[in-house]
N, C-alpha and C positions, 0 to 999 in steps of 0.2 A: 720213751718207748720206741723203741725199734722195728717197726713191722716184717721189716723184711726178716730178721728174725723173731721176730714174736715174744720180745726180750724185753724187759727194762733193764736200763742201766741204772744204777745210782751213782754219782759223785761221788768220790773220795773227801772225807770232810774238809780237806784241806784243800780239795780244788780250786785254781783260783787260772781267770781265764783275763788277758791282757792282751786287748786289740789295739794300733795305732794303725792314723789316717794322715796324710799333710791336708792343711784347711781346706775345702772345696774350692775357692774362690780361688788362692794364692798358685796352688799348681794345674797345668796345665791337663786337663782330661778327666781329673777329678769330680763325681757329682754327688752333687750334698747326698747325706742318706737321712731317708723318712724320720719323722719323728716317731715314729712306734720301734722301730730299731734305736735308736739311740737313747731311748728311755731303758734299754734295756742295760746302759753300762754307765758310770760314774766316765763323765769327761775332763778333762784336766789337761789345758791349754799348759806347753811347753817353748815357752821363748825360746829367742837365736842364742844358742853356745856366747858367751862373754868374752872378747877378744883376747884376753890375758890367758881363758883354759885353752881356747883354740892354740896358742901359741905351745902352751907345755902341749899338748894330743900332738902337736907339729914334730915337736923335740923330741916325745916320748917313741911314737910311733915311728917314725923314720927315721930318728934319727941327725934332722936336722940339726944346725947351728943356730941359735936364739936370735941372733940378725938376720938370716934365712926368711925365719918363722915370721918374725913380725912383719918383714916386707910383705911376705906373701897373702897375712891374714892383711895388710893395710890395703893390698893392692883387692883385696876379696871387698871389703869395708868401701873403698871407690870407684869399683863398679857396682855397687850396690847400689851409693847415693845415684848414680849416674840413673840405675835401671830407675827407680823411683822417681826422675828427674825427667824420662823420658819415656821410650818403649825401648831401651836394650834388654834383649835375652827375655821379652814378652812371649816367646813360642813355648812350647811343650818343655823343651829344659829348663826354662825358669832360668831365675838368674843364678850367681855360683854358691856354690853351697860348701859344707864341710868336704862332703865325698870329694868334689871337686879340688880340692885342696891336698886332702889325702893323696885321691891319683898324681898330680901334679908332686910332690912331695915324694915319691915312690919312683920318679922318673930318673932319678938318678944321677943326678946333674950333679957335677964337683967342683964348679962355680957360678958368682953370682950370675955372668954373662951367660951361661949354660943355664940356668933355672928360668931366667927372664925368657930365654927362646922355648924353653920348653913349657912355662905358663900359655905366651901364647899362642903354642902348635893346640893346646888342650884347649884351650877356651874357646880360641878363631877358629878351629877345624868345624864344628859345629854351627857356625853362623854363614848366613847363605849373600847375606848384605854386606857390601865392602867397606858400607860406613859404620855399620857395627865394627867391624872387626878392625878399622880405622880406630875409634873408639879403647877398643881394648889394647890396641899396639900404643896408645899414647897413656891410655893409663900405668901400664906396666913400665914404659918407659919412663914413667916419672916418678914413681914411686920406687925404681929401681935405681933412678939417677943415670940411665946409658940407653943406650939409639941401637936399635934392633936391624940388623941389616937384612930386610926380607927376603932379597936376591941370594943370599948365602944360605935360608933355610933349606 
């Protein structure tokens, strides 16, 4: 019922209505919602993307090279461990995600040297600690195999 117009509506039978949240807890600003709301929809927890589809969504979507893709999902995979190891990337961005990947991936870079700098202009720009961002300049560079020259960014 509609008050303000004085109306019912009905549903089309085939109505169907699909809400998504990330967990409460996991991201930042997020607060759980009541249990009388949430009784009101079927939940269904969706794990992290599988590093192997990550890698085709890399190639597919951008356009990547298959050795591209895998560094960058591997370098995404140990900052991970690291966030869980410590507090990296504990503030409101959370640690790196698909989208993350995506933008990076979309930057445009036409070699390995080029992608590595441009991972971490996108990841460090965001981090306010220099030992985070210490952090990410060594993950990237190992997982990439070559030494970032910050001076030249």
């Amino acid at each position: 019922y509609l008050p303000e117009l004085n109306e019912v509506v009905k549903a089309h039978p085939s109505f169907r209505l699909f809400a998504t949240q990330n967990p409460s807890g996991a991201y930042g600003g997020r607060k759980p919602l009541s249990r009388a709301f949430r009784n009101r929809f079927l939940e269904m927890y969706m794990g992290d993307i599988p590093p192997g589809e990550l890698v085709s969504i890399l190639e597919r979507r951008a356009g990547l090279a298959p050795s591209y893709a895998k560094i960058m999902v591997a370098t995404m995979k140990a900052l991970r461990r690291r966030r869980n190891a410590g507090n990296l990337f504990m503030g409101q961005d959370g640690f790196m995600t698909p989208r993350d990947l995506l933008r990076w991936a979309h930057r445009g870079a036409t070699s390995k040297t080029e992608l590595a700098k441009e991972g971490y202009m996108l990841l460090a720009e965001r981090l306010r600690d220099d030992n985070e961002k210490g952090h990410v300049l060594h993950e990237i560079q190992q997982q990439f195999k070559l030494q970032i020259d910050l001076g030249a960014l």
